[in-house]
GUBAMAR-253098 format. One record per residue (C-alpha): x, y, z; residue number from 1. Coordinates in steps of 0.25 Angstrom, whole numbers. Layout:
BEGIN
@xx=X; yy=Y; zz=Z; guza=NUM
...
% end
This chain:
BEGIN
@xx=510; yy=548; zz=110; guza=1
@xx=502; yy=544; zz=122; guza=2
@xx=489; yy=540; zz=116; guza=3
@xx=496; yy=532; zz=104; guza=4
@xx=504; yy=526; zz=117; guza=5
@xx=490; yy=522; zz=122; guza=6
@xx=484; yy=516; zz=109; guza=7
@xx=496; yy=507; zz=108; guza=8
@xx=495; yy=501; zz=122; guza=9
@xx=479; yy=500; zz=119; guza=10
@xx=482; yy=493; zz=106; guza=11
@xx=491; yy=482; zz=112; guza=12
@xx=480; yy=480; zz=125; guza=13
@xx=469; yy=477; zz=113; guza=14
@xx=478; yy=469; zz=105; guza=15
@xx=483; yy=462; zz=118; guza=16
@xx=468; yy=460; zz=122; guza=17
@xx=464; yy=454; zz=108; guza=18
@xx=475; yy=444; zz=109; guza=19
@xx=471; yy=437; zz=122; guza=20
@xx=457; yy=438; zz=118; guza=21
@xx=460; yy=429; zz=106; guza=22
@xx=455; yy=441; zz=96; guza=23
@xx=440; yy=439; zz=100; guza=24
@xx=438; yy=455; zz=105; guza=25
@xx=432; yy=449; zz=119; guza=26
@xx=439; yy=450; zz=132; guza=27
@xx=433; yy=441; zz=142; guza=28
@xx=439; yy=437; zz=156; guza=29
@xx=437; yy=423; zz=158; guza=30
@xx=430; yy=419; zz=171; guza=31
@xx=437; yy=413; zz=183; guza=32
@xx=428; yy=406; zz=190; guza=33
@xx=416; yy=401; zz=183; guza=34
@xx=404; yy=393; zz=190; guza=35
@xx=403; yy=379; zz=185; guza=36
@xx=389; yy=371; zz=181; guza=37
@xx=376; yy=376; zz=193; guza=38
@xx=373; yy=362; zz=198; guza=39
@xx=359; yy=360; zz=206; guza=40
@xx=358; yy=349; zz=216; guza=41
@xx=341; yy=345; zz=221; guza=42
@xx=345; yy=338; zz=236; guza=43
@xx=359; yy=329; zz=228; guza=44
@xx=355; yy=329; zz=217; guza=45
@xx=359; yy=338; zz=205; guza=46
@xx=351; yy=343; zz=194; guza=47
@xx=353; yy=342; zz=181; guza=48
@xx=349; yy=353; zz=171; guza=49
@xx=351; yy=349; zz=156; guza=50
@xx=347; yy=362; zz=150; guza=51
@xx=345; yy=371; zz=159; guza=52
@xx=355; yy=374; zz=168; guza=53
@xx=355; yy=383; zz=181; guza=54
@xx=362; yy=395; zz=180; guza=55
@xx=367; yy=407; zz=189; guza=56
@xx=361; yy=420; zz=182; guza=57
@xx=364; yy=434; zz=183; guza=58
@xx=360; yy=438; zz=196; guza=59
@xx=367; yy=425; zz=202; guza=60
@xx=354; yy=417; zz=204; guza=61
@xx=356; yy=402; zz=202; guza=62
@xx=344; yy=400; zz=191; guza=63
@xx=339; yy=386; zz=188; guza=64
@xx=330; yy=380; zz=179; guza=65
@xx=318; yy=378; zz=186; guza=66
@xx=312; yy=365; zz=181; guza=67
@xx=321; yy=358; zz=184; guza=68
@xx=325; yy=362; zz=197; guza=69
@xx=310; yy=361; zz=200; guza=70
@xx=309; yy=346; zz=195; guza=71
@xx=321; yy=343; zz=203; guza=72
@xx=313; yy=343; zz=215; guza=73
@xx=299; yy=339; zz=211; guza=74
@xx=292; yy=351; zz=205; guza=75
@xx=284; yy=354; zz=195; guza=76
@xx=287; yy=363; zz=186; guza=77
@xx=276; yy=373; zz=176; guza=78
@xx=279; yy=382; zz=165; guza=79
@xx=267; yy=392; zz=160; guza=80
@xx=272; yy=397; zz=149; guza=81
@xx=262; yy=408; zz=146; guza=82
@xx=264; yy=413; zz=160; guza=83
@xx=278; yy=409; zz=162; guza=84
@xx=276; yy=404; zz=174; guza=85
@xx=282; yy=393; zz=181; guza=86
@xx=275; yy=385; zz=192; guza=87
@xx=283; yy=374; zz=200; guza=88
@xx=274; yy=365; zz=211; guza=89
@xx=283; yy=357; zz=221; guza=90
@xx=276; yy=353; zz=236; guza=91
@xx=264; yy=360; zz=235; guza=92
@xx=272; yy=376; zz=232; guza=93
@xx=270; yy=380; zz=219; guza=94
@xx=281; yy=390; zz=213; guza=95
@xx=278; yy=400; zz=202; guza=96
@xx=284; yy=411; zz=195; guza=97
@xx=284; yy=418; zz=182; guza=98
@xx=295; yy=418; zz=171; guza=99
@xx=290; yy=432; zz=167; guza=100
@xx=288; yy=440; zz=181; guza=101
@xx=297; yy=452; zz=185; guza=102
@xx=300; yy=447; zz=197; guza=103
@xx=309; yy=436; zz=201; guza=104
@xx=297; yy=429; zz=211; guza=105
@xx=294; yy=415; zz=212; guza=106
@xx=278; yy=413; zz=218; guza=107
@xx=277; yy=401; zz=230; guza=108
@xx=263; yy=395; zz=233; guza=109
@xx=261; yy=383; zz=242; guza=110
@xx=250; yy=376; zz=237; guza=111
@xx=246; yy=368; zz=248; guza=112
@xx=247; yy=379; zz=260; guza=113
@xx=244; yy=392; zz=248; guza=114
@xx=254; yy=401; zz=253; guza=115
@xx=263; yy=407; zz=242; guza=116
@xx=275; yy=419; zz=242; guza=117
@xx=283; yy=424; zz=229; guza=118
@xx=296; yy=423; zz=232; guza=119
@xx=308; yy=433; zz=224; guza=120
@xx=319; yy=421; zz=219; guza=121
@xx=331; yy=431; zz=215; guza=122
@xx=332; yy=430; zz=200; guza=123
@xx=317; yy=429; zz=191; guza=124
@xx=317; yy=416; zz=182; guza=125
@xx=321; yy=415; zz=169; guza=126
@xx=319; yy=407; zz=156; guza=127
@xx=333; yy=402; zz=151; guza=128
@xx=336; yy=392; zz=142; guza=129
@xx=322; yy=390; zz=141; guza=130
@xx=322; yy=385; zz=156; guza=131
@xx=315; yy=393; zz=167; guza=132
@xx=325; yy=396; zz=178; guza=133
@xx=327; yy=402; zz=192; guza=134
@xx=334; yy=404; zz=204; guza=135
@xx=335; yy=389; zz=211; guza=136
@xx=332; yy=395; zz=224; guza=137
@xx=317; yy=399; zz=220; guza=138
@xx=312; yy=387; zz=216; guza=139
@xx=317; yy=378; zz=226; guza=140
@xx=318; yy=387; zz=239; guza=141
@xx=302; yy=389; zz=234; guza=142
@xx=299; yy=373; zz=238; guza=143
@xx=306; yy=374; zz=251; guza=144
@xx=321; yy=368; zz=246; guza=145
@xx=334; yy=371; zz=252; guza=146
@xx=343; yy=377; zz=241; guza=147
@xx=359; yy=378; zz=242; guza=148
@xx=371; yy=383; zz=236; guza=149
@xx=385; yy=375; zz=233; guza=150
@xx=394; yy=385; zz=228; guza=151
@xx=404; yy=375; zz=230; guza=152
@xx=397; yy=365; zz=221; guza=153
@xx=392; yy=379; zz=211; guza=154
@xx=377; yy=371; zz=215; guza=155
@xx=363; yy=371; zz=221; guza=156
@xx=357; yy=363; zz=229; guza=157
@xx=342; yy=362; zz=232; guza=158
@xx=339; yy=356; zz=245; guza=159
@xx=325; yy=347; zz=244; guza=160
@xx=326; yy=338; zz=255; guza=161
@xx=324; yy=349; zz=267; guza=162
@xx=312; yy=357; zz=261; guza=163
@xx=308; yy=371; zz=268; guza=164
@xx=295; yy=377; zz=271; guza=165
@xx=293; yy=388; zz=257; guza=166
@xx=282; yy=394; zz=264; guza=167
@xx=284; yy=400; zz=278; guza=168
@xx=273; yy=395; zz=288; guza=169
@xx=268; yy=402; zz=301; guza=170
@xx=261; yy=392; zz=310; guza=171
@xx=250; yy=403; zz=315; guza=172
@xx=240; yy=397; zz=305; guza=173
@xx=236; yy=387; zz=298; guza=174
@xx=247; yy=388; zz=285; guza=175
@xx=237; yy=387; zz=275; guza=176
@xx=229; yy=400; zz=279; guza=177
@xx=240; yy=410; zz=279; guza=178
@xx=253; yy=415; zz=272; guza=179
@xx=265; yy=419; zz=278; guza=180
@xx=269; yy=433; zz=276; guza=181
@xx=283; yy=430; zz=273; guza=182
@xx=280; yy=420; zz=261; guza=183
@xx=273; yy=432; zz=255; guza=184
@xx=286; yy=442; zz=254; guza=185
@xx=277; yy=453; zz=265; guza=186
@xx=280; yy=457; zz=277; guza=187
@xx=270; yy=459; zz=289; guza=188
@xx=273; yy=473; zz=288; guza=189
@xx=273; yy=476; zz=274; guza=190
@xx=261; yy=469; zz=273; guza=191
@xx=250; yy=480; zz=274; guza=192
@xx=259; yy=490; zz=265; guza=193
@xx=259; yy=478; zz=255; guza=194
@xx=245; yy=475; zz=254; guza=195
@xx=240; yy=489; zz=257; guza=196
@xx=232; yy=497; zz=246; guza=197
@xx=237; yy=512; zz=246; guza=198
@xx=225; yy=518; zz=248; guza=199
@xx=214; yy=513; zz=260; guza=200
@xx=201; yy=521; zz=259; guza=201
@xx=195; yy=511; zz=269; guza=202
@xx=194; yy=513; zz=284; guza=203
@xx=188; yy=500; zz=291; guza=204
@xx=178; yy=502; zz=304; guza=205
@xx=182; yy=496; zz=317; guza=206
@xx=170; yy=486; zz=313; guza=207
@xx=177; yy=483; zz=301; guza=208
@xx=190; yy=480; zz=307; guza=209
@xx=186; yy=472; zz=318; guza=210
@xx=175; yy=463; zz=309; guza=211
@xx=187; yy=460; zz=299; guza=212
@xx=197; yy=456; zz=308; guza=213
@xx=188; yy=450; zz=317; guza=214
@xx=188; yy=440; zz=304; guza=215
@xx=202; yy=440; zz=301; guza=216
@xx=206; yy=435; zz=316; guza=217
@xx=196; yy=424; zz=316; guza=218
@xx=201; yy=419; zz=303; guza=219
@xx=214; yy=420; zz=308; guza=220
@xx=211; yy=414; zz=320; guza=221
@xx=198; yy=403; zz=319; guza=222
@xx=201; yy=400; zz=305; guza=223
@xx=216; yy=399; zz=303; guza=224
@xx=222; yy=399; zz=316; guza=225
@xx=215; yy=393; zz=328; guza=226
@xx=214; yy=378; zz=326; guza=227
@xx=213; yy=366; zz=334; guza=228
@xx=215; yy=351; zz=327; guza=229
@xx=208; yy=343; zz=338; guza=230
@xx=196; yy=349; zz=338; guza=231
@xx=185; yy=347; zz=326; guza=232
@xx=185; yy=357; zz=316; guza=233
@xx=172; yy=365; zz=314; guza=234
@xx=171; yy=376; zz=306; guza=235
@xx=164; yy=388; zz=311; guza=236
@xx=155; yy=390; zz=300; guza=237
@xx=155; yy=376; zz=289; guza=238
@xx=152; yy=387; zz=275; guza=239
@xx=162; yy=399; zz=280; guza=240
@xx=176; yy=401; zz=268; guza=241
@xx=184; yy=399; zz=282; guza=242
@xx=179; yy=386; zz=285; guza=243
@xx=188; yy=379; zz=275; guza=244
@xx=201; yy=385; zz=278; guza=245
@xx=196; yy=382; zz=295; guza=246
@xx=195; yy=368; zz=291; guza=247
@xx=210; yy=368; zz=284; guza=248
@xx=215; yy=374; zz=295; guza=249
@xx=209; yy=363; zz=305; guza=250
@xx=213; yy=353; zz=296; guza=251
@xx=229; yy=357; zz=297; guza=252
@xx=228; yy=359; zz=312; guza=253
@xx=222; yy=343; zz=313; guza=254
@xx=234; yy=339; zz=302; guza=255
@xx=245; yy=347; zz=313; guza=256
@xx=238; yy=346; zz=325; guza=257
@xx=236; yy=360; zz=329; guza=258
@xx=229; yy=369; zz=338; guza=259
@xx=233; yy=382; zz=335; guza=260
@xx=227; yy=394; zz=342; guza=261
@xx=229; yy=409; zz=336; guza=262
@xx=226; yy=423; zz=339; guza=263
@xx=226; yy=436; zz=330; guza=264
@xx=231; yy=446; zz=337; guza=265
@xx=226; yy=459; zz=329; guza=266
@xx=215; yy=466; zz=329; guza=267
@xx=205; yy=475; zz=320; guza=268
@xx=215; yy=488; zz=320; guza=269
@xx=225; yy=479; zz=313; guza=270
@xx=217; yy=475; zz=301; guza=271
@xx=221; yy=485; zz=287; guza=272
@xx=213; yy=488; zz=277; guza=273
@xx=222; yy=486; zz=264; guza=274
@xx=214; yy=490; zz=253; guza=275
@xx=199; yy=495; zz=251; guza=276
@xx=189; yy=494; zz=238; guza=277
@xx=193; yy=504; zz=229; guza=278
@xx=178; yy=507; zz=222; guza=279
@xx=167; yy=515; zz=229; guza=280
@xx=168; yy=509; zz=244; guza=281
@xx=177; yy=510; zz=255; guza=282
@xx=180; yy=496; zz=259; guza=283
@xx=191; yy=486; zz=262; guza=284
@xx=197; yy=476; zz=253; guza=285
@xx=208; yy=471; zz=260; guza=286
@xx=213; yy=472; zz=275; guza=287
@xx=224; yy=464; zz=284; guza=288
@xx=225; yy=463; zz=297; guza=289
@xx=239; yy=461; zz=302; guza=290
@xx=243; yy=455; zz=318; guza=291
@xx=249; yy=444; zz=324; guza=292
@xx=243; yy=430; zz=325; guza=293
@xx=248; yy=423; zz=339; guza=294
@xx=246; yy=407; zz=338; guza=295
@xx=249; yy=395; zz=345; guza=296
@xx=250; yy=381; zz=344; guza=297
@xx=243; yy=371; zz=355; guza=298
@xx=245; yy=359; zz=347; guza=299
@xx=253; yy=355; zz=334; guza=300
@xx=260; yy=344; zz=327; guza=301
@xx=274; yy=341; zz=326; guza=302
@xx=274; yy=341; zz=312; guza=303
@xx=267; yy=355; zz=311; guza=304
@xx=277; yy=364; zz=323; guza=305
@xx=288; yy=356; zz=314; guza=306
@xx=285; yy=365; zz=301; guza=307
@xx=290; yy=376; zz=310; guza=308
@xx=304; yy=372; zz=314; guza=309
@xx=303; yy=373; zz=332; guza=310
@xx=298; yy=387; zz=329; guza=311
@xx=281; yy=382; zz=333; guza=312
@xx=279; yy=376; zz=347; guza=313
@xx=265; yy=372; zz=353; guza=314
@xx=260; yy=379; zz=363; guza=315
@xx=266; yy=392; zz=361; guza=316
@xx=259; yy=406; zz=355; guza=317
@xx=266; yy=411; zz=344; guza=318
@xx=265; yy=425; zz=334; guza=319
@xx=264; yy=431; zz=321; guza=320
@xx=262; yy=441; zz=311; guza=321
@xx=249; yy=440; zz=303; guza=322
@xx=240; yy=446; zz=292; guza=323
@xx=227; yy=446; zz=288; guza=324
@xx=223; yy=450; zz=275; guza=325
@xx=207; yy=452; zz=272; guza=326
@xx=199; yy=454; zz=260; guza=327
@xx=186; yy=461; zz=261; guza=328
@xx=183; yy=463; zz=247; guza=329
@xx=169; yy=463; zz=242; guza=330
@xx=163; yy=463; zz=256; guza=331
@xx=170; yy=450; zz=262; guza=332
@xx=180; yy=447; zz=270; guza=333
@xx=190; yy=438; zz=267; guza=334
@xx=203; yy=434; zz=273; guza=335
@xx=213; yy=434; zz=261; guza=336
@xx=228; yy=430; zz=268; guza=337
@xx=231; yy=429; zz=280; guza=338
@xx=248; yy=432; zz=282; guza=339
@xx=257; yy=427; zz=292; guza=340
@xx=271; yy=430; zz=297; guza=341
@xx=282; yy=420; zz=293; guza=342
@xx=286; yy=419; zz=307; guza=343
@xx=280; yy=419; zz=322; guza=344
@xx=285; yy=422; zz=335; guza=345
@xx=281; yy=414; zz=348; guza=346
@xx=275; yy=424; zz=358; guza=347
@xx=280; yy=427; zz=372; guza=348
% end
């Protein structure tokens, strides 16, 4: 009696369900709130998107389509379609990426000053109504624009009038001739682990050790860091590789007005082998030496202690974090990066 009494009340919650659903079998809850249209503003003015319009996608990125958020501003926008790569170049910084990599990374380079960093943009690009789109932020955060979020308004707005440095500078050297450590994603102290080969057979000579960072501080130091504008340039020896980049470095101090004087403080115990020949003899490949560079500025420009906001005064010693990284392959010495921290401290 109980179980008929129970089909029955099933039978009329069916039949009751079927009726409200207009006989279609679905039972859908309609939404209370849904967003309206995804509008995208460059400085006041809104964007138009014919056939491709911007999206929120499953992990609530706002994706749009790239080319024409790119052209908005100026950019130049390339498709490869064998390597389905996409290469965008606005103001000297060139961004890439690939439509078939794992990883949701875009890659950075500044062409004129060579620095570069991959940097992770939330959600990987996608290929959607035959248009290639991604996060807003990656793109124009990636050429030093201001990006904001009306949720009043349900709209973007990219900032390009008050442009941002994309790559972090540190005033120690000459900018060209070094890479900050925090545009590359490492950290000071994860920066041996990182680079270091499991296995070191090699075990360097006091002689070794003082001859190799003898040259890392005077590149550092003579070739890089110490520099005066109003004296005349002349290069130690006219036919030597370091002659050139001496030159650029004496040609940036005379466009600021700088006289800049460093110290490397380090010494040979702090230089690291990080990996040695693998065939049939014991020696180094790779080494870093890590320290501080201490640094002041006698002389500079307005314009240059501008670029770094009231945080550079003349006259004042100041320190940071730096990395040296050798190759010695095949006999030679050669200095292959030189890493500096994203920030400095003024010493007491």
């Amino acid at each position: 009696m109980k179980r008929n009494l129970l089909f029955k009340h099933l039978a009329v919650i069916v039949i009751f369900v079927v009726f409200i659903t207009g006989f279609t079998g679905n039972v859908t809850i309609a939404s209370t709130s849904e967003h309206p249209e995804l509008k995208v503003y460059v400085d006041d003015k809104e964007l138009q998107f014919p056939d491709a319009k911007p999206y929120i996608n499953e992990v609530g990125r706002t994706m749009v389509p790239i080319r024409a958020i790119a052209e908005s501003f100026g950019a130049k926008v390339e498709w490869d379609d064998i390597l389905r790569r996409v290469i965008i170049t606005h103001d000297d910084i060139e961004i890439r990426f690939y439509l078939n990599d794992d990883k949701d990374f875009i890659h950075i380079t500044d062409l004129e000053e060579y620095q570069y960093k991959s940097v992770p943009i939330g959600s990987k690009p996608v290929i959607r109504n035959n248009r290639t789109f991604v996060p807003y932020r990656a793109i124009t955060e990636a050429f030093g624009y201001n990006v904001y979020w009306d949720a009043s308004e349900y709209k973007v707005i990219i900032d390009t009038k008050n442009k941002r440095r994309v790559f972090l500078i540190n005033p120690a050297l000459c900018d060209n001739y070094y890479q900050c450590i925090d545009n590359m994603g490492i950290d000071f102290d994860e920066l041996i682990p990182h680079l270091k080969m499991p296995e070191i057979r090699v075990v360097l000579t006091d002689k070794d050790r003082e001859y190799y960072f003898s040259m890392v501080k005077s590149h550092v130091e003579h070739f890089i860091g110490n520099v005066d504008y109003s004296k005349e340039f002349v290069a130690y020896y006219p036919d030597a590789p370091f002659t050139g980049i001496m030159r650029a470095v004496y040609k940036n101090a005379v466009e600021n007005s700088i006289i800049r004087e460093v110290k490397l403080i380090a010494g040979p115990s702090d230089l690291e082998v990080l990996a040695d020949a693998e065939i049939f003899t014991l020696a180094p490949t790779d080494a870093v030496v890590v320290g501080r560079l201490e640094f002041i500025y006698h002389e500079a420009s307005d314009e240059y202690l501008d670029r770094f906001e009231g945080k550079l005064k003349k006259g004042v010693w100041y320190t940071t974090k730096i990395a040296v990284l050798l190759s010695l392959q095949r006999g030679l010495l050669d200095i292959d990066r030189v890493f500096l921290d994203n920030t400095f401290e003024e010493l007491i």
